[in-house]
C-alpha positions as CSV (number, residue, x, y, z in Angstrom):
1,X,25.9,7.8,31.0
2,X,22.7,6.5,29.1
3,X,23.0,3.3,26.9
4,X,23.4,3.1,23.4
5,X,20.4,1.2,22.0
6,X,21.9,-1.8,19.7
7,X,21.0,-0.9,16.3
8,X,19.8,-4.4,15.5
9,X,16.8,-3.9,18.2
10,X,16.2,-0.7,17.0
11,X,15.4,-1.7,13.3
12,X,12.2,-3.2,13.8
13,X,10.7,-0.1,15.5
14,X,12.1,2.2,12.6
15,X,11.5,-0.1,10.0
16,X,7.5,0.2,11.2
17,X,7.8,3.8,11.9
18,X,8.7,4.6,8.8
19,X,6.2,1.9,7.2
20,X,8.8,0.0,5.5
21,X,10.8,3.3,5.0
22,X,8.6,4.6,2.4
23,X,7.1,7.8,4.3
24,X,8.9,10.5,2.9
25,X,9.3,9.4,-0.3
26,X,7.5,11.2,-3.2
27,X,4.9,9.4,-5.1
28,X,2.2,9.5,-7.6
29,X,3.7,12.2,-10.0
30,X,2.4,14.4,-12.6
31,X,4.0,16.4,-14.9
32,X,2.2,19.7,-16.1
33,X,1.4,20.3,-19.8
34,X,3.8,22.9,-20.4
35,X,6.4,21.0,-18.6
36,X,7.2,23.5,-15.8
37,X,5.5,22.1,-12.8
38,X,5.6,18.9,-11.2
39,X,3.4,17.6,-8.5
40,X,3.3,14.6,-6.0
41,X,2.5,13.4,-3.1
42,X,4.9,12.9,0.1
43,X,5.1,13.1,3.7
44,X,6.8,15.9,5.3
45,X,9.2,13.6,7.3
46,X,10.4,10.0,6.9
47,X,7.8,9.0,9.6
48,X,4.8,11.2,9.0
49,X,2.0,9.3,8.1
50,X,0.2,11.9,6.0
51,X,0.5,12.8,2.5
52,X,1.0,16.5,1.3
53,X,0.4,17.6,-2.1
54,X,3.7,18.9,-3.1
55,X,4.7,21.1,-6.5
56,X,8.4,21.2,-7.9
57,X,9.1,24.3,-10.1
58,X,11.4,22.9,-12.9
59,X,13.0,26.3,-14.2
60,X,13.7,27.3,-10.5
61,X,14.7,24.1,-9.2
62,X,11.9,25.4,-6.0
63,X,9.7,22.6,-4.0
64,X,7.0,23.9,-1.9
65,X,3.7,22.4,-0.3
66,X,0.9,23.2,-2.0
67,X,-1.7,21.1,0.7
68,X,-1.4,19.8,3.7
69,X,-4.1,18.2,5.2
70,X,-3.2,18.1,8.4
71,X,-3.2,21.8,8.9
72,X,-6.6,21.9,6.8
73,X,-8.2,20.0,9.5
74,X,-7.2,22.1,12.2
75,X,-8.7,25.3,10.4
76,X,-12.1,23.8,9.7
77,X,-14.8,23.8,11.9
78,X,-16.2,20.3,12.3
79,X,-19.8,19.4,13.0
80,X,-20.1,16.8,16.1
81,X,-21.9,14.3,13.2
82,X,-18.7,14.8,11.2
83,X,-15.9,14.4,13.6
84,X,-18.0,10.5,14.9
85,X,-18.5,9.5,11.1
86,X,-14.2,10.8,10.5
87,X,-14.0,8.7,13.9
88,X,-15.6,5.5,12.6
89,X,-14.1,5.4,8.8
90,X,-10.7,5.3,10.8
């Protein structure tokens, strides 16, 4: 039967996976002019690292993901020059 991990050495490594845990929590709102829309940004899970450009439908009560750029990057087609100078910024 496997151990159960204490949850007081766990913390730490969830507490850094989850940066703190704030991944997963929307941020940076804005409210359309009309009133109907809002959009934000937010991971898809509590310990994604990347932000998704999400919109939240007020009159429908509806979230959906507008951008991801995660997926983005796997659709385009990257020069060799791009993918080193992407390499070095990180």
């Amino acid at each position: 039967m496997p151990e159960t991990p204490d949850p007081l050495d766990e913390f730490p490594r969830q507490a850094a996976r989850t940066r703190g845990f704030s991944l997963g929590v929307p941020r940076a709102f804005t409210v359309s002019p009309d009133g109907e829309r809002v959009v934000y940004l937010r991971t898809k899970t509590g310990d994604d690292p990347v932000s998704c450009l999400w919109a939240f439908d007020v009159s429908g009560a509806k979230e959906r993901l507008v951008f991801d750029p995660g997926a983005e990057e796997a659709e385009r087609d990257l020069t060799d020059a791009e993918r080193a100078r992407r390499e070095r910024a990180r």
